[in-house]
N, C-alpha and C positions, 0 to 999 in steps of 0.2 A: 403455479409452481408447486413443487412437492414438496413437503417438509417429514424429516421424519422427525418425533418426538420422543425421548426417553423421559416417563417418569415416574417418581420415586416419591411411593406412602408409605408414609409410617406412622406409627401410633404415636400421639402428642406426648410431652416429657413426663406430663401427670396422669399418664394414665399406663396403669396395672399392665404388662406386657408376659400371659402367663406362658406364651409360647417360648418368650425368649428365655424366660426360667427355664424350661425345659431345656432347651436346646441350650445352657450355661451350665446346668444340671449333667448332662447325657457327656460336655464337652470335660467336664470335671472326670468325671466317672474314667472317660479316656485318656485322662493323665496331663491335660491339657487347663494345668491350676493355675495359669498367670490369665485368663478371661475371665474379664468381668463383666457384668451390665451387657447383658446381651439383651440386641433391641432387635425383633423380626418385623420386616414392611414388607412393601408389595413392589416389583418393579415391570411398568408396562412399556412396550414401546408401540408405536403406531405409527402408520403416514397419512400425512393429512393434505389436502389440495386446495389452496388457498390462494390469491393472487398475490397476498402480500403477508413479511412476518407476521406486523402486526394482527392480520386478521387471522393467523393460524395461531399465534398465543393467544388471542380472544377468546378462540373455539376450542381451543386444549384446556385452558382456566373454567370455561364452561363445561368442559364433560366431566374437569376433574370436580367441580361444587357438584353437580347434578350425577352423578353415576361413581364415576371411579375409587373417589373418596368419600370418607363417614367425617364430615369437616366436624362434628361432635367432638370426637376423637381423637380423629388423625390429621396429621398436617400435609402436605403435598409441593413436590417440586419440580420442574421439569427445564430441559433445556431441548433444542434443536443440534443437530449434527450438522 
């Protein structure tokens, strides 16, 4: 079976987000003063070929520890469509 996966890194709540400064910075600047706390992540999508969900969320939770995500960091979520 195919699965396709969406998902969604982001940098953990205690950690320093300076991009999203910017990009709440750059959003101010354009008149755009009610944004706050802007947080920037990464969003991936992929299909994965697994015979069953569970072993395609096995193997997605795997790319996402080993590759995708800095689990230091950042936290990570994904669902199936």
């Amino acid at each position: 079976m195919i699965f396709i996966a969406n998902i969604y890194v982001s940098l953990k709540s205690t950690v320093s987000d300076p991009q999203g400064a910017t990009v709440s910075g750059a959003l101010s600047q354009l008149g755009f003063d009610s944004v706050k706390n802007v947080r920037v992540g990464k969003y991936i999508t992929l299909e994965i070929e697994k015979p069953t969900k569970e072993e395609a969320e096995s193997a997605v939770s795997n790319m996402c520890e080993q590759l995708l995500a800095n689990t230091v960091i950042e936290e990570y979520r994904f669902e199936f469509q």
